[in-house]
C-alpha positions as CSV (number, residue, x, y, z in Angstrom):
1,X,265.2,120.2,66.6
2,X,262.6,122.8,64.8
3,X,259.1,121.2,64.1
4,X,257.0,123.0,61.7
5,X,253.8,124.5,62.7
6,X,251.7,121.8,61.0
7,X,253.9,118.8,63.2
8,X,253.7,121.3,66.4
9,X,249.6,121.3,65.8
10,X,249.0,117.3,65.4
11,X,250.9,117.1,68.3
12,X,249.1,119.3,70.1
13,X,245.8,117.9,68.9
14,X,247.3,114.5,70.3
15,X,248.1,116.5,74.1
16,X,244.7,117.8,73.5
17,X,243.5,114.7,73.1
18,X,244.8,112.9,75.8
19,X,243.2,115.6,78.7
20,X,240.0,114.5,77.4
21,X,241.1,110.4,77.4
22,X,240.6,109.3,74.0
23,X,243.3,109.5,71.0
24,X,241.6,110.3,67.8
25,X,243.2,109.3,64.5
26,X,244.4,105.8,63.9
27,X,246.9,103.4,64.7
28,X,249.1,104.2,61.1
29,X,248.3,108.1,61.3
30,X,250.3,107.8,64.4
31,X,252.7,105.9,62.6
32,X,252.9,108.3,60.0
33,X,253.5,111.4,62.0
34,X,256.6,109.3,63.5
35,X,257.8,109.0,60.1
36,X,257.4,112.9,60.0
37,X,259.4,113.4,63.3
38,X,261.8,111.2,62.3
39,X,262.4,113.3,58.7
40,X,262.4,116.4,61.2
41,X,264.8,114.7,63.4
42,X,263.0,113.2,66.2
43,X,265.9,110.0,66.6
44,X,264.3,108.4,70.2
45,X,263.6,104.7,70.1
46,X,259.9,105.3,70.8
47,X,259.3,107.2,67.5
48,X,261.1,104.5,65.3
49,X,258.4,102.0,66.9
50,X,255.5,103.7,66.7
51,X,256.4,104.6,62.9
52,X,256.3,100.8,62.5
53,X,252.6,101.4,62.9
54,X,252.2,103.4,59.5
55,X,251.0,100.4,57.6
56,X,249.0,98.8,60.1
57,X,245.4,98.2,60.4
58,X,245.7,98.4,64.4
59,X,243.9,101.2,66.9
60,X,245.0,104.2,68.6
61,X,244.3,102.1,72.1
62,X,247.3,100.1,70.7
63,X,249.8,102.5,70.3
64,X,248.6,104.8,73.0
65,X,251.9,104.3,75.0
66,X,253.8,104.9,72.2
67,X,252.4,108.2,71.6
68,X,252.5,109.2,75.1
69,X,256.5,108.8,74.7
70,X,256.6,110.4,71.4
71,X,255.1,113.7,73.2
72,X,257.3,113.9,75.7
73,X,260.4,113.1,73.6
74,X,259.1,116.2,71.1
75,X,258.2,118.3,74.1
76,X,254.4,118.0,74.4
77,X,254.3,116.1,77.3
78,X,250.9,114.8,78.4
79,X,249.3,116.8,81.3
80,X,249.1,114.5,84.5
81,X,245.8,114.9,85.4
82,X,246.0,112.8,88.8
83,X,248.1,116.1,90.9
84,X,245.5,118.8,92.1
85,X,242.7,120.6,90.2
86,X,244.6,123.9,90.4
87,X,247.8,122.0,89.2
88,X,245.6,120.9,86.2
89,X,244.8,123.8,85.6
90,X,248.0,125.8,85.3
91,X,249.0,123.2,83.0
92,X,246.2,123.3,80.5
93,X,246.2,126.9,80.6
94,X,250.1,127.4,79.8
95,X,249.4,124.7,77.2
96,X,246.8,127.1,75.5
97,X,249.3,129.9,75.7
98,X,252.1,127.8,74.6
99,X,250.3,126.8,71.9
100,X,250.8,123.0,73.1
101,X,247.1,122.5,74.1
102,X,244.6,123.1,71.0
103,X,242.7,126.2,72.4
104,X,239.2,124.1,72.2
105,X,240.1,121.0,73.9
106,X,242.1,123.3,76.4
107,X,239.8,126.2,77.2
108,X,236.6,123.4,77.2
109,X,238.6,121.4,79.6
110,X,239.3,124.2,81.7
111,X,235.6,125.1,81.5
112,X,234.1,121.9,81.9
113,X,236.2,120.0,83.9
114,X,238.0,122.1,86.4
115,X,235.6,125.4,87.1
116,X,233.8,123.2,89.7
117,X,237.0,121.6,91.1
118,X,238.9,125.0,91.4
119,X,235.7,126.8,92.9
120,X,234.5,128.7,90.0
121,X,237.5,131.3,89.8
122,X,236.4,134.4,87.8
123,X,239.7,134.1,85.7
124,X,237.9,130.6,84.4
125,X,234.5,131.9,84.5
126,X,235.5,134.8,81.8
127,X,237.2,132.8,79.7
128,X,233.7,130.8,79.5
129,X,233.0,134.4,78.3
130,X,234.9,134.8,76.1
131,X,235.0,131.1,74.4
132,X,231.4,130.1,75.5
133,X,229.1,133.3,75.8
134,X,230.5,135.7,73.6
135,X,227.7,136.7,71.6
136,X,226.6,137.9,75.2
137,X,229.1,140.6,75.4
138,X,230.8,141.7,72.0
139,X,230.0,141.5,68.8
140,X,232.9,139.2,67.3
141,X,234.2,136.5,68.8
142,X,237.9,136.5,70.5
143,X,240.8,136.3,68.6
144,X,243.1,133.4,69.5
145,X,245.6,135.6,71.0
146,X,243.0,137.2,73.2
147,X,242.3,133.6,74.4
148,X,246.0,132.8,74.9
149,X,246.6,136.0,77.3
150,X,243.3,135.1,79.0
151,X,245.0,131.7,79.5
152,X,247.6,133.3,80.3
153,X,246.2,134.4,83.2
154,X,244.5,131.6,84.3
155,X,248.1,130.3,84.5
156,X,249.2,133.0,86.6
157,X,246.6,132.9,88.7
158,X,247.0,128.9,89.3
159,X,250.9,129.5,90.1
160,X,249.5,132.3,92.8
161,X,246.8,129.9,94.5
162,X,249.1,126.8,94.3
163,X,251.8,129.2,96.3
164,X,249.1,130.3,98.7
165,X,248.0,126.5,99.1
166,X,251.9,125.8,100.2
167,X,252.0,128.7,102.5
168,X,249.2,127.6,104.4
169,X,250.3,123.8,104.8
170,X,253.3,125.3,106.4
């Protein structure tokens, strides 16, 4: 199944949302991206009930397990952010170079949330850099390819110190 760019973005924005714990949008604007899916060809059980929600007057809080299966079913799984800080990490980042992980939501969560907890790695700290300081060190701010190899990195980088972590235990 092929998703347009626009379905691949509001599902992002919904991944995107989940890292930070709160689903924006309503209970029927879930229900009608289902009905979306299902016209792309999304058929999973999950979908077909959440698109019952398109003419409710219900929350996102409702319908939040719902749209945590619909993700995974379409291939935006949400990030489990109970495994390590570096795991965390590698996920957000190959989300933002996947383009499964709205850059903002994932580059502020890497910022914010995990530079302390992975010990201020300088692939983190220049992506602050690049997303937060900019005006600091260019003229124009980075593209959003620029940010995606940068997360790129930040990827690589978390694959490396999760390997090292696992050599050590052993």
């Amino acid at each position: 199944m092929e998703l347009s760019p626009e379905l691949r973005n509001r599902l992002a924005e919904l991944r995107g949302d989940l890292l930070w714990g709160r689903l924006s949008g309503t209970a029927p604007e879930a229900g009608w991206l289902a009905c979306e899916l299902i016209e792309a060809g999304l058929n999973c059980p999950a979908v077909w009930e959440l698109a019952g929600y398109a003419l409710s007057i219900g929350s996102m809080t409702e319908v939040e397990p719902l749209v945590r299966e619909v993700l995974v079913e379409s291939g935006f799984p949400p990030i489990d952010l109970q495994r390590t800080p570096w795991e965390v990490a590698r996920d957000v980042a190959q989300g933002i170079a996947e383009s499964t992980v709205p850059i903002a939501k994932g580059a502020d969560f890497l910022i914010f949330e995990l530079g302390d907890k992975c010990g201020r790695p300088g692939e983190i700290y220049l992506l602050q850099g690049m997303v937060v300081d900019w005006e600091d060190i260019r003229d124009t701010p980075p593209s959003d390819d620029e940010i995606r190899e940068q997360a790129r990195r930040i990827a690589d980088a978390a694959t490396d110190r999760l390997a090292a972590m696992v050599d050590q235990e052993s």
